[in-house]
N, C-alpha and C positions, 0 to 999 in steps of 0.2 A: 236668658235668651229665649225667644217666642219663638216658636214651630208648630208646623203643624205636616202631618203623615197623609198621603192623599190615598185617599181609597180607591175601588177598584171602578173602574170606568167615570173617576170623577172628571170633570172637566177644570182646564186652568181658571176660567173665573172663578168656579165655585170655590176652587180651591187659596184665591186670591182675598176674595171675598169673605172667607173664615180667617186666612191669615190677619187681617187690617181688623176685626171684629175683634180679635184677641191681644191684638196688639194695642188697639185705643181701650179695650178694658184693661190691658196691664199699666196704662198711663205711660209708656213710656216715652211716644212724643212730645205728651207735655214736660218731662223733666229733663228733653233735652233743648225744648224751647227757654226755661227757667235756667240751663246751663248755658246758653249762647253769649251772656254778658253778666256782670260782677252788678248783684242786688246789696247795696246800703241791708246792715242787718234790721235797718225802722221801716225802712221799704219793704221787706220780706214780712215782718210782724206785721204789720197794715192790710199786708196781701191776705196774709191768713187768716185774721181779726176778720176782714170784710166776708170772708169766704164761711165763717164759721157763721156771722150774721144771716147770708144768706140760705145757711144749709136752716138753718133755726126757722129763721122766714118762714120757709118751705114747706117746714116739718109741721108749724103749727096752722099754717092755711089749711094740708093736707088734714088735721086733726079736727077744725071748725068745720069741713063737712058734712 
């Protein structure tokens, strides 16, 4: 569960605005978007497969710099 402790004279954006910041780095709206319907286990492989392709992409553009 994502929380966050509001300090002293914070204001509710700011304090909204760490909330959502913590919560898209904990991923958890993406694993409940992935939970809203039933993935084929070759469907989910494929996801993953493409997603490891692009992290490698990424990795090695970032390296030919």
């Amino acid at each position: 569960m994502t929380g966050v402790n509001a300090g002293d004279n914070e204001n509710f954006e700011s304090l909204l605005k760490r909330f959502n910041k913590r919560v898209h780095q904990a991923g958890i709206l993406s694993e409940i978007r992935h939970g809203e319907f039933f993935e084929k286990p070759s469907v989910k492989r494929k996801r993953k497969e493409a997603a490891k392709k692009r992290k490698s992409a990424r990795a090695s553009a970032n390296k030919s710099r």
